[in-house]
Structure formats: C-alpha cells, structure tokens
N, C-alpha and C positions, 0 to 999 in steps of 0.2 A: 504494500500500500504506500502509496505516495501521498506526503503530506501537506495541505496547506498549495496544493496546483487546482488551477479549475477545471472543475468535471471531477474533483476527487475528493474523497472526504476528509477534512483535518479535524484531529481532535485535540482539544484546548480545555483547559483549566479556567476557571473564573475562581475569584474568592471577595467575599469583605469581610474584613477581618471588624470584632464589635467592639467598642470599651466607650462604658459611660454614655449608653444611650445612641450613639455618633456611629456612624461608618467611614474608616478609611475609605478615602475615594481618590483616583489616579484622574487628575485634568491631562489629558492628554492633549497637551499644546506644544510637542519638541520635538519630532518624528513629521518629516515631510513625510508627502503620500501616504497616510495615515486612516486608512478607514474607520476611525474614530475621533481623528482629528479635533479639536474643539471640545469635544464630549467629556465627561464624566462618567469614570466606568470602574469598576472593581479591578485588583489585581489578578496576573495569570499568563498564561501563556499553553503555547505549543507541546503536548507529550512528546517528548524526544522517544526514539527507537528503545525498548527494552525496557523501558520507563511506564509504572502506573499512573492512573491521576494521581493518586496521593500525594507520592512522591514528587509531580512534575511541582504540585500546587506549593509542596515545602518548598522545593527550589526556587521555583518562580519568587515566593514571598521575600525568601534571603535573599535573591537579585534582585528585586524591586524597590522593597522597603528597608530589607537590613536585621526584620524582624525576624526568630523563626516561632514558626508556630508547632505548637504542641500537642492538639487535638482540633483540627479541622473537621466538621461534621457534613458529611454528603446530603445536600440538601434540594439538590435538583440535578434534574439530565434536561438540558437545552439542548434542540436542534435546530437552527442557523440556517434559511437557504436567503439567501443575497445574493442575487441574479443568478451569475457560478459558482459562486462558493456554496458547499456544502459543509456544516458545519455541527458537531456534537459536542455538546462542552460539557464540563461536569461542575457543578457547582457546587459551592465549600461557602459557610460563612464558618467563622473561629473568634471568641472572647477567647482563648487562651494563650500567651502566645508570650516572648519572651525578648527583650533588645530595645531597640530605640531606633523609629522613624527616620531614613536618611534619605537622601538626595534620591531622584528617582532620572535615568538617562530618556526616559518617555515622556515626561510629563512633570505636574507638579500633585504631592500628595498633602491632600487635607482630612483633617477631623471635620464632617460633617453630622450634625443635627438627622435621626433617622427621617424626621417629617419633613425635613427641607431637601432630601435628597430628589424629590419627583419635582421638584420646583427648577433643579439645573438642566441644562442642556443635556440629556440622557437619552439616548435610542427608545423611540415609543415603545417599544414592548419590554423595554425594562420595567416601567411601570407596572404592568401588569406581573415579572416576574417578584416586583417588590412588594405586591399586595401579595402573592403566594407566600412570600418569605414570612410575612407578618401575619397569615391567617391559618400557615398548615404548618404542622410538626412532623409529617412524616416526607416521604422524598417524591417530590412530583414530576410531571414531566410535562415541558412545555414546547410547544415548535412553534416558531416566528418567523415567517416569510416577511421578504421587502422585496422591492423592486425599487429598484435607487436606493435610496435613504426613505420611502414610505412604505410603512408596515400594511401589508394587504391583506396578510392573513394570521393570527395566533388562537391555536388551540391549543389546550390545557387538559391534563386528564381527567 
C-alpha cells in the first residue's frame, strides 16, 4: 500500500490532547501548500510503515509538541474523501500526558477554551466530529466527504 498518493489510501493519526477544560490546537499557518492551511486542527500525522496508530500518535505528539503522552484513548475512526484523497485516520484525545508545549515546524500551538474551538476557522465536519467527542464515550465512526474545501457529505454511525 502506498501512502498518502491519490487514488490511494493514507492512514493518519489525529489527537487533542485535554488539560483544564482547553484543547491543544495546531494553527497551521507555516507549511506552504498546506491543505489545512489557515485552519485549526489537532495534532498527528502519517503511520509510517511497521508502525500502529498508537505509536504513530506518540511520535507525532513528541515531534509536534515536545509532549509525550501517556495514555491516548481511541476515540474515533474518521474517513476523509477530499476529491482524491482517501483518507482513515484514527482519533486519540489524551489528558494525560507529560513535558512542556514547544515550538511547532507546522504551525503555531494554542491552549484553546473547548467551547471556543467550533468558533475558529476549523474544517466543517470537525464540528460535527467535536459534538461526537462531547456526547459519546464509546469509539464512533464518522466519514466526511468534500469536494474542494465544502463538506457535501458526513455520516456518522
């Protein structure tokens, strides 16, 4: 499997990590050609070859934030079609977690207010994955179609 090419499927890690109410949020304003450009997104990345989520999501947080986390809890399976991209990501929020917040090469990282998070420039169907996060405790699944940057289609299990 070829990862992350169009017509093929990548699988990616999301996380927000929680303290005090607030989600880590990554402004992604540092990364030209950036399909999140501008936005406000959780941490994460690309499963590297050999690699589980789990592990991709610890890495990713150590290369992002500097943090590491300690118990990431699987809280969602997202599936992503954006024109060609096919996309499954596995979603992690984590209160527990260890280090201190540092410079991010993507973007800049903020302590956000969890009710002010649907207020930022955020991918429409985050919303909807962020009412999941706040009304279900067990692991849901949700798939978000776009066409450009507008959400045309999300279902929810």
């Amino acid at each position: 499997m070829q990862l992350g090419t169009e017509g093929k499927l990548a699988v990616t890690t999301l996380c927000y990590v929680e303290k005090d109410g607030k989600y880590l949020m990554l402004h992604r304003v540092k990364k030209k050609h950036d399909i999140n450009k501008d936005k406000y997104i959780g941490i994460g990345g690309h499963v590297e070859d050999g690699e589980s989520p789990l592990e991709c999501i610890k890495r990713e947080a150590k290369e992002e934030t500097g943090l590491t986390l300690r118990d990431p809890k699987l809280r969602g399976i997202i599936t992503f079609l954006i024109d060609d991209l096919y996309e499954l990501t596995f979603l992690y929020t984590c209160s527990d977690f260890t280090g201190e917040v540092g410079e991010c090469s993507e973007g800049t990282l903020e302590w956000i207010e969890k009710p002010r998070v649907t207020q930022l420039p955020i991918w429409e169907g985050d919303r909807l994955m962020f009412e999941l996060l706040d009304t279900r405790q067990d692991v849901f699944s949700l798939k978000l179609t776009y066409v450009k940057d507008v959400l045309t289609d999300a279902v929810a299990d």
